[in-house]
N, C-alpha and C positions, 0 to 999 in steps of 0.2 A: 504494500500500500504506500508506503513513505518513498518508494521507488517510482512507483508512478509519480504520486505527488512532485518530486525531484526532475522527473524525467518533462513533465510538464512546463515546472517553471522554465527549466533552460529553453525549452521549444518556444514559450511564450518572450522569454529575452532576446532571442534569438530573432523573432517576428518583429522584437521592437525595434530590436539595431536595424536590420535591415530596413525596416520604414525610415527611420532616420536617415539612413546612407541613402535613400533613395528622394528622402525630401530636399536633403543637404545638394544634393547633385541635378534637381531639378531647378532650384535657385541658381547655380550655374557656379561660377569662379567668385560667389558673392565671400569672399577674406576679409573680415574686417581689423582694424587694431587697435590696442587698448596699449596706454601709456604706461609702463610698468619702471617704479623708481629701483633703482640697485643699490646695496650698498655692502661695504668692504666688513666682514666681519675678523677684528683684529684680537687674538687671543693675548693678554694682557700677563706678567709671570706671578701674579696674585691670584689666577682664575679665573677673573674675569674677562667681560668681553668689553672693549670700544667698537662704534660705529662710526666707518667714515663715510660720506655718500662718493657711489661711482657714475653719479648721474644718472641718466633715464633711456629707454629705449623706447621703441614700438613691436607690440607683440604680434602677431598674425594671430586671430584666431576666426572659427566659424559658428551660426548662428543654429547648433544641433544640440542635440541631449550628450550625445555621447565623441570623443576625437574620432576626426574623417582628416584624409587628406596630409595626414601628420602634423594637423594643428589642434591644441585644444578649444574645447566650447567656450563661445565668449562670458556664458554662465560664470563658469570657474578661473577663467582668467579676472572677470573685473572684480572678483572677491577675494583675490591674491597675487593683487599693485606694488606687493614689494618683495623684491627677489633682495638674500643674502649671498654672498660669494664670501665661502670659506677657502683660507688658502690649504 
């Protein structure tokens, strides 16, 4: 029973993405970008951390539930605008 159940949900995941990749791609080359700040994470010899900024980019992302194309959803990109770079 729990097998079915199982086996169901992935079928049912599986219908979604592919609605997705299919709605994503009927939209066309529609990339948008989301300003993403960076900043240097400097490990300090007491433990802790300083921040320096490394400035800003432009993120490519697209307007889907799930990553198409090798970009992520612009969902998940505009709720995580600040990248750290550990060295």
């Amino acid at each position: 029973m729990t097998g079915r159940i199982a086996g169901l949900v992935i079928v049912a995941l599986v219908i979604v993405y592919i609605g997705d990749y299919i709605a994503a791609r009927m939209r066309g080359d529609e990339i948008q970008t989301v300003q993403v700040s960076q900043y240097y994470v400097i490990p300090l010899k007491n433990g802790q951390e300083q921040y320096a900024s490394a400035g800003s980019k432009d993120v490519g992302c697209v307007e889907a539930m799930f990553p198409h194309f090798g970009d992520r959803p612009c969902w998940y990109v505009r709720r995580h605008t600040e990248e750290y770079i550990r060295p």
